[in-house]
C-alpha positions as CSV (number, residue, x, y, z in Angstrom):
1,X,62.5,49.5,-51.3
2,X,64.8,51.6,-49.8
3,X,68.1,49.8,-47.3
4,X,67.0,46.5,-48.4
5,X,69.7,44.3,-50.0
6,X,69.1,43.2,-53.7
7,X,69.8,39.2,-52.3
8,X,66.8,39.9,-50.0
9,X,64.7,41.1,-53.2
10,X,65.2,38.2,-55.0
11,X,63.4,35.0,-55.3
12,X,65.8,32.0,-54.9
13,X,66.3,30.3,-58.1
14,X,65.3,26.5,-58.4
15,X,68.2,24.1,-58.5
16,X,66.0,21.7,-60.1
17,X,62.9,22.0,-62.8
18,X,60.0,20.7,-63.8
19,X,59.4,22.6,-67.0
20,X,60.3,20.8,-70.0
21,X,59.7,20.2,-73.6
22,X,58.4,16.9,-75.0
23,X,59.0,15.8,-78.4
24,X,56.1,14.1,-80.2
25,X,56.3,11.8,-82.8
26,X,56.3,12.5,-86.3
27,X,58.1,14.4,-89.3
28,X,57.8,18.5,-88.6
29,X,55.8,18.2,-85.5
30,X,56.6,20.4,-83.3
31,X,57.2,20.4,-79.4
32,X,54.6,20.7,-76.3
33,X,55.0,22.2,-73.2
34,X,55.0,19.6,-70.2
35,X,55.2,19.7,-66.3
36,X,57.2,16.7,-64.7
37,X,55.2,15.4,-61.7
38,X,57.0,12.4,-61.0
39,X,60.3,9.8,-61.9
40,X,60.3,6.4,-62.5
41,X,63.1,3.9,-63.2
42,X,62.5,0.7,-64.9
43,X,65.5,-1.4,-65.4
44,X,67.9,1.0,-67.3
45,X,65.9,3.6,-68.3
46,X,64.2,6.8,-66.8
47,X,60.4,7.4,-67.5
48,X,58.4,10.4,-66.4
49,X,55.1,11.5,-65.3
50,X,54.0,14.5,-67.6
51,X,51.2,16.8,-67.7
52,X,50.9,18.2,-71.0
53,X,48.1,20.5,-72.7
54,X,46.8,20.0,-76.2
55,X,45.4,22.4,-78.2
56,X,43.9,21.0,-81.9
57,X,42.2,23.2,-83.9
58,X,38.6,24.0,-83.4
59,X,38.3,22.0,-80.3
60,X,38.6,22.8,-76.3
61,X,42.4,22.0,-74.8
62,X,42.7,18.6,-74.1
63,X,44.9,17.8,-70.6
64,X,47.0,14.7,-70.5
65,X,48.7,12.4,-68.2
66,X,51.1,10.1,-69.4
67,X,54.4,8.6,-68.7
68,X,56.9,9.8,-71.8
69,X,60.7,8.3,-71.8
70,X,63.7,11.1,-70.7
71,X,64.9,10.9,-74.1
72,X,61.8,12.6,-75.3
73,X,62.1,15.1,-72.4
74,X,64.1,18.6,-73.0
75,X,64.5,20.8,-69.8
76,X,63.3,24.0,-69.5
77,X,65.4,26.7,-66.9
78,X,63.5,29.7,-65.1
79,X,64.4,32.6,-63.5
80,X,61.5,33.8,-61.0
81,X,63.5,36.7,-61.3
82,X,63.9,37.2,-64.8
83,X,62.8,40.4,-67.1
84,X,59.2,38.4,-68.0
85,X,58.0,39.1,-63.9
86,X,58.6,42.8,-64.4
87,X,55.2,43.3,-65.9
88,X,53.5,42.0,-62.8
89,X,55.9,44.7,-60.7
C-alpha cells in the first residue's frame, strides 16, 4: 500500500465496548464471554442485557439472554487493529 498514510490504514478504535466478562456464581467457576446489547437503570443500580454462550460437556452450546448486574460484568478492550487480524491479512 504504497503513499498511503498508516492513519488511513487503520481501523478506528472503539471508544466504547461491548465485550465483557461475566462472573457466575459459585466457588472456582470460571468466567464466560458475553456481548452487552443494552443498559438498564433501576433505582441505584446498573443492569445489563447479555448475550452469553454455554458450552457443558457433551451437549450442543446453549445461547442465553439475560439481564446480569454491572458488578458481575468485567470489560473487555479491542484493537481491530491489533496482532490477532494479521492472520486474516
Amino acid at each position: 500500500m504504497v503513499g498511503q498514510r498508516k492513519a488511513d490504514r487503520l481501523w478506528p478504535r472503539p471508544r466504547t465496548t461491548r465485550h465483557v466478562w461475566v462472573s457466575q456464581p459459585g466457588v472456582q467457576v470460571p468466567p464466560v464471554q458475553g456481548f452487552v446489547v443494552e443498559w438498564r437503570r433501576h433505582g441505584y443500580r446498573w443492569w445489563a442485557l447479555v448475550l452469553t454462550v454455554h458450552t457443558p460437556a457433551a451437549e450442543p452450546p446453549l445461547t442465553k439472554l439475560e439481564r446480569v448486574r454491572a458488578e458481575r460484568l468485567k470489560p473487555v478492550r479491542s484493537d481491530p487493529n491489533g496482532d490477532a487480524w494479521r492472520i486474516w491479512r
